[in-house]
C-alpha positions in Angstrom: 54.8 -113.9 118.9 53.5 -113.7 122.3 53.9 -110.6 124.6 55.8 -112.8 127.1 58.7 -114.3 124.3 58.9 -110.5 123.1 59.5 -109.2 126.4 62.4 -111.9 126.8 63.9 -111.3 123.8 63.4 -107.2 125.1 65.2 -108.6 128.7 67.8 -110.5 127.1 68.8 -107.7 124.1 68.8 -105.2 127.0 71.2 -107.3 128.7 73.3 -108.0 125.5 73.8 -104.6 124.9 74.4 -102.8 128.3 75.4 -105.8 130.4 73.1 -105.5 133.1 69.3 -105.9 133.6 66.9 -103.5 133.0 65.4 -101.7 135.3 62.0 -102.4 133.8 60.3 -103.3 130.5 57.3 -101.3 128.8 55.5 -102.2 125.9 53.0 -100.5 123.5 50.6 -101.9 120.7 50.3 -100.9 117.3 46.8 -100.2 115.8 44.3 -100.4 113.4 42.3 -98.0 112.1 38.8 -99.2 111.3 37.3 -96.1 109.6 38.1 -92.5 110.2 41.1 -91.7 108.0 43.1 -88.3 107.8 40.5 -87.0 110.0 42.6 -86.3 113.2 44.6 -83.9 112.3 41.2 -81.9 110.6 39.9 -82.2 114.5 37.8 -84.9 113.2 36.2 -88.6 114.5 38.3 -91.8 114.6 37.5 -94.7 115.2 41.1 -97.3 116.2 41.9 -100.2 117.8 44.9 -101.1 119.4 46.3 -104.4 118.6 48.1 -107.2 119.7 51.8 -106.6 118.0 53.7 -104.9 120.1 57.3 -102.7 121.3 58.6 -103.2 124.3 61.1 -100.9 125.7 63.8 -102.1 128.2 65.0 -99.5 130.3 67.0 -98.5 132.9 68.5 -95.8 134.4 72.4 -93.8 134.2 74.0 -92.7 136.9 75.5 -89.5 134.6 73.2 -88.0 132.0 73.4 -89.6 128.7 71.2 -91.1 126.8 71.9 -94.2 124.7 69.2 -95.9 122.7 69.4 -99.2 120.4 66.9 -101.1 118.6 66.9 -104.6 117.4 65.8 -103.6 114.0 68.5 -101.4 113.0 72.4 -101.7 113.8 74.4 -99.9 115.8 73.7 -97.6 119.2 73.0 -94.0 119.6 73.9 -92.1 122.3 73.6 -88.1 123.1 73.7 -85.9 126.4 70.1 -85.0 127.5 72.3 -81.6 128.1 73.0 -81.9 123.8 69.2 -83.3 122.9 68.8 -81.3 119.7 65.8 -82.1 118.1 66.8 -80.7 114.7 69.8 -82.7 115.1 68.2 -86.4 115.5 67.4 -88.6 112.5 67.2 -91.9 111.3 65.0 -94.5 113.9 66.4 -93.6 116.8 64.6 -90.1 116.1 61.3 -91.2 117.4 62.5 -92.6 121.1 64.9 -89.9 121.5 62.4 -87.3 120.3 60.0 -88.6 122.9 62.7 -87.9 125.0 62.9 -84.6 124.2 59.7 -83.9 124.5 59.0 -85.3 127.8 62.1 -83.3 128.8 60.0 -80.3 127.6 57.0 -81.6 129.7 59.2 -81.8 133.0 60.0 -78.2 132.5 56.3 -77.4 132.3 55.8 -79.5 135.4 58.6 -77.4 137.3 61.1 -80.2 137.1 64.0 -79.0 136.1 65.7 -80.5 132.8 69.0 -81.0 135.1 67.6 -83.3 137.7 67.0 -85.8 134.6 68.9 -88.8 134.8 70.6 -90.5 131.7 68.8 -93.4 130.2 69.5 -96.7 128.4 66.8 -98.4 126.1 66.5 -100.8 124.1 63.0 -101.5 121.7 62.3 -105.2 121.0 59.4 -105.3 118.1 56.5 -107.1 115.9 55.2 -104.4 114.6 55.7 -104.5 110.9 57.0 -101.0 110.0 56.1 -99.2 106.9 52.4 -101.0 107.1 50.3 -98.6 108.3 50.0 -100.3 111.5 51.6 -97.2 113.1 55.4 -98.4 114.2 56.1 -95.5 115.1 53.2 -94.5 118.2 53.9 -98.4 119.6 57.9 -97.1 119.5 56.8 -93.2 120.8 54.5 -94.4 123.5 56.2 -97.7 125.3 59.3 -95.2 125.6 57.2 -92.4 127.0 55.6 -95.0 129.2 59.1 -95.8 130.8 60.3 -92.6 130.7 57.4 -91.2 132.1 58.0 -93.7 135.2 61.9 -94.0 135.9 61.7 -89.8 135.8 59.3 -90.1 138.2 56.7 -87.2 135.7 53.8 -88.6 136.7 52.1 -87.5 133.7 48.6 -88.8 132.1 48.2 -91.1 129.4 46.4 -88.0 127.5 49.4 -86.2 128.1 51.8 -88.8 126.9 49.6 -89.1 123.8 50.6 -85.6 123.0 54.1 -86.2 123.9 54.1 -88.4 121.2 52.4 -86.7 118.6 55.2 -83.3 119.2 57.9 -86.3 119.0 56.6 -87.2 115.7 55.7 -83.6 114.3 58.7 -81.2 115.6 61.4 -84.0 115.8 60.6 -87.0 112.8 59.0 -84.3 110.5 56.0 -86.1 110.3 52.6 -84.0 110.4 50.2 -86.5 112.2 47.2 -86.1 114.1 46.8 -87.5 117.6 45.4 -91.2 117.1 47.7 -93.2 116.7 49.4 -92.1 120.0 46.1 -92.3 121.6 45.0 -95.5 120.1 48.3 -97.3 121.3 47.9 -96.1 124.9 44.3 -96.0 125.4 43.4 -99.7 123.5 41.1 -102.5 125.5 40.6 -105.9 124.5 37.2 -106.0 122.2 37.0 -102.8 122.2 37.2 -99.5 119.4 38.4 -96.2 120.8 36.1 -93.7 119.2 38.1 -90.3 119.6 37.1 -86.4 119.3 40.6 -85.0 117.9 39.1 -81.6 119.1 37.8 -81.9 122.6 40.5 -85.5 123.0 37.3 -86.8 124.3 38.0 -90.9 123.9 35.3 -93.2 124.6 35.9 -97.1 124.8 33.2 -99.2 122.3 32.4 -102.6 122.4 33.0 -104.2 119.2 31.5 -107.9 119.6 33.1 -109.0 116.8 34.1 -112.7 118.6 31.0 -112.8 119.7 29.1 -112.3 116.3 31.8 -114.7 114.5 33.9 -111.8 112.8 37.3 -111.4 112.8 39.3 -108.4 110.8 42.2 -109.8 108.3 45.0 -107.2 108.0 46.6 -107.4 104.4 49.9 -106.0 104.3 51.0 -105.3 100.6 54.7 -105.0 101.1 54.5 -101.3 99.5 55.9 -99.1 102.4 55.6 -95.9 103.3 56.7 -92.8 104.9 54.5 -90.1 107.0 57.6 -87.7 106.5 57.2 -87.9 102.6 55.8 -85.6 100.7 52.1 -87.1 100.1 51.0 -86.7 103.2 52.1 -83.1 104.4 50.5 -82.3 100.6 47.3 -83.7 101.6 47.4 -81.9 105.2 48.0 -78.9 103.4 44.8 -79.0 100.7 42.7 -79.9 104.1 44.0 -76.2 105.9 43.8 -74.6 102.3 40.3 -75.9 101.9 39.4 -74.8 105.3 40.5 -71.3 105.5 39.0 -70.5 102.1 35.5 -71.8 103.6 36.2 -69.4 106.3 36.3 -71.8 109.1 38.9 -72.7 111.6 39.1 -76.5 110.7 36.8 -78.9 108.6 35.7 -80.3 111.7 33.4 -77.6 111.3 31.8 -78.6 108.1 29.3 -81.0 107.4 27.4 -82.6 104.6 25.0 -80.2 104.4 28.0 -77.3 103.4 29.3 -79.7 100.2 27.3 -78.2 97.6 29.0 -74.4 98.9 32.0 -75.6 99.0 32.0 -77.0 95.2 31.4 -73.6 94.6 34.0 -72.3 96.5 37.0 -74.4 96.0 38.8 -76.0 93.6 38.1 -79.5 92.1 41.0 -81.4 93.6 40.7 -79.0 97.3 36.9 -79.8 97.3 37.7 -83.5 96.5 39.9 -83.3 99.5 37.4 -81.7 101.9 34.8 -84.1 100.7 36.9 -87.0 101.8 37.1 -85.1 105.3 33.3 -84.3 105.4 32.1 -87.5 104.5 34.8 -90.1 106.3 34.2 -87.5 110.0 30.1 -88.9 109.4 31.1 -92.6 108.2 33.1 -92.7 111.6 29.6 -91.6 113.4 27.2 -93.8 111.6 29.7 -96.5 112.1 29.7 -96.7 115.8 25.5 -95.8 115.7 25.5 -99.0 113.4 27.7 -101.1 115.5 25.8 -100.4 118.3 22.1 -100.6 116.9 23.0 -103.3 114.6 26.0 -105.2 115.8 28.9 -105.9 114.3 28.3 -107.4 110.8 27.0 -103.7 109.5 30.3 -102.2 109.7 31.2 -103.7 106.7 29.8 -101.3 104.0 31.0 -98.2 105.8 34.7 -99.9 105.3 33.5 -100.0 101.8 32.8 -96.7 101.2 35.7 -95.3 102.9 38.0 -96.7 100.5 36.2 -95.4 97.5 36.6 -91.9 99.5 40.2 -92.3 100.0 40.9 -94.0 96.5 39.3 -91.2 94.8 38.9 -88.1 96.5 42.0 -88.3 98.7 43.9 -90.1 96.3 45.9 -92.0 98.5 45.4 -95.9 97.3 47.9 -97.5 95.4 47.3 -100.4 92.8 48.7 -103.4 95.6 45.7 -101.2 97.9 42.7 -101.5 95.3 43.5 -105.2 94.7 43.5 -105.8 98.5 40.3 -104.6 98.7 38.4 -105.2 95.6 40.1 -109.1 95.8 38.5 -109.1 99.7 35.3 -108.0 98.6 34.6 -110.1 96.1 36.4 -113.1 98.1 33.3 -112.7 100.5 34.5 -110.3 103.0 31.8 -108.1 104.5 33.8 -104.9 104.5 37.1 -103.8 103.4 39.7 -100.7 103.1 42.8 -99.2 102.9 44.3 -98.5 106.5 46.8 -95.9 108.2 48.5 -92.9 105.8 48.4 -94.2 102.5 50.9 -94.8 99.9 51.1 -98.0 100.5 51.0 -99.7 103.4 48.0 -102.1 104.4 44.3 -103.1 104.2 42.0 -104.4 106.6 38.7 -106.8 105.9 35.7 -107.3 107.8 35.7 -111.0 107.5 33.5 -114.6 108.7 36.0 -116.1 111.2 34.8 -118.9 108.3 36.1 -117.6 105.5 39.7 -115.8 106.8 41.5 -119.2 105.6 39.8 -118.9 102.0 39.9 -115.4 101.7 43.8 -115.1 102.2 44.6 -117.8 100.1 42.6 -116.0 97.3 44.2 -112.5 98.0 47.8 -114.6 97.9 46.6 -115.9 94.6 45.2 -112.4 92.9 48.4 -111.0 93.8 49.9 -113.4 92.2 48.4 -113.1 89.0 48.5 -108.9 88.8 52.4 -110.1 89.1 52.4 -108.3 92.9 55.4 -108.9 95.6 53.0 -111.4 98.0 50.7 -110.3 100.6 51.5 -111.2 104.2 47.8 -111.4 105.8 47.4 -112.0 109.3 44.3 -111.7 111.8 44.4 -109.2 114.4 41.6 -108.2 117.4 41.5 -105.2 119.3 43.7 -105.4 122.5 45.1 -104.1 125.4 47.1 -100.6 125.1 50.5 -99.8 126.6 51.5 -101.2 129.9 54.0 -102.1 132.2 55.3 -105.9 131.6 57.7 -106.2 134.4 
């Protein structure tokens, strides 16, 4: 679906629900990781794209101070008082706009704007995202209704700032303990190009990728297998990570590197190390990933992809079955690179593929799947794209 016939379907569901126009319509991208996994929230490297499935959020403004939200995904409205904006209190979907809500509300007060000059709000979120993929829903939701809030309240806030917004919408308010990329990846994103992000300093800088140019396209394989960040895998894996690092006597594993592995064997556990090692090692694969694409060009991203999912498969643990045939199936289908993407637990893989071969590679994943007796695939190409933005 194009941006255009999502934002009219945004337009006309707006109007459906709240009888009048809105007042403006927003829109954010989900992403893609390429490499660089569970390393954000360790102050670590990634390395994202932002793509071109999108959210847009229809907005306008109240004359009275409520807020009511409703999404064309899920049935029903919400609606609260930004005077009664609990964020222990919201739940289900409409915990991640309203929590970005909250949290900008939070960011007014910082500013000196006081919480009762807010106006109420109505949105609505129109979306292609596939949820539950790994694709990160959730940031394209979070950041095209911080992008509208941010302008209809008048906050004048940066897209760094918003980006952090987001994140404290999905850690204090969903329960989720993510890093910062996805948020960043969504607002930050340019056509052909990879956002390679410091999570400690939030230094991002914008990398050509070249991959039209050289022929390459990426194939995302979604295995149908969802999953939650608020389940209990991922704040599990979070907490081996800060485990592993205060017992190496450092303040995050952003401050290890290869060369303190063979200490930290000695220090740790076997399943904490395993964990650290997956940090360690995926924080250089980022680096030597960009160095590559850069000296190299495109094509010799693939085996870092590669290794990454051997790191997360075995030393993060955080494959499934659906995941390792994704991969394996794409490898051996004549991809140049391939591995799991987003949280884990399910959710979907991404290949490095010859714009050539996409067609045969998919129908060969479609047909592995098949025989292992899986729920099918859905495999679609995506390219890095613009990031969140104002439609109208």
């Amino acid at each position: 679906m194009t941006t255009t016939e999502l934002s009219q379907q945004g337009r006309e569901f707006f109007a459906g629900q709240f009888g009048q126009p809105p007042d403006g319509l927003w829109s954010a991208p989900g992403r893609v990781n390429l490499i660089g996994e569970h390393t954000d929230y360790n102050n670590g490297f990634v390395f994202p794209i932002a793509i071109e499935k999108r959210t847009v959020a229809a907005a306008g403004l109240r004359s009275d101070r409520r807020l009511r939200v409703a999404s064309s995904s899920f049935p029903g409205m919400v609606e609260v008082s930004l005077d009664e904006l609990d964020p222990d209190a919201l739940q289900g979907w409409a915990a991640y706009p309203l929590g970005v809500a909250w949290a900008m509300a939070q960011a007014a007060g910082e500013k000196g704007i006081p919480g009762a000059q807010l106006a109420g709000v109505d949105l609505t979120l129109t979306s292609d995202v596939p949820a539950g993929a790994g694709l990160s829903s959730s940031a394209a939701v979070e950041c095209a209704a911080a992008l509208a809030l941010n302008e209809l309240w008048g906050l004048g806030l940066g897209r760094e700032e918003l980006a952090r917004i987001g994140q404290l919408a999905e850690n204090r308010v969903v329960g989720a303990p993510t890093g910062i990329m996805d948020q960043s990846a969504s607002l930050l994103g340019e056509p052909d190009h990879g956002i390679l992000l410091d999570c400690q300093s939030l230094r991002a800088e914008s990398v050509p990728l070249g991959f039209a140019a050289a022929g390459l396209g990426l194939l995302v394989i979604d295995t149908r297998t969802s999953h939650s960040h608020a389940d209990g895998g991922y704040a599990s894996r979070r907490r081996s990570c800060e485990e592993g690092a205060k017992a190496m006597g450092v303040p995050s594993l952003r401050a290890l590197g290869p060369g303190d592995l063979p200490r930290a064997a000695g220090v740790l556990d076997d399943e904490t190390f395993r964990r650290v090692r997956h940090i360690v090692t995926e924080n250089q694969r980022v680096l030597d990933t960009v160095a590559a694409l850069q000296a190299e060009g495109p094509s010799a991203v693939g085996p870092f992809l590669n290794e990454s999912h051997v790191s997360m498969r075995d030393d993060f643990e955080i494959s499934t079955p659906e995941l390792d045939l994704a991969v394996s199936a794409a490898q051996s289908l004549g991809a140049l690179g391939a591995r799991m993407t987003g949280g884990g637990f399910g959710g979907a893989a991404i290949a490095l593929v010859r714009n050539g071969d996409a067609a045969g590679i998919t129908e060969g994943l479609i047909r592995e799947f098949a025989r292992a007796g899986f729920t099918a695939p859905s495999i679609f190409p995506v390219s890095a794209s613009a990031g969140a933005r104002r439609e109208e």
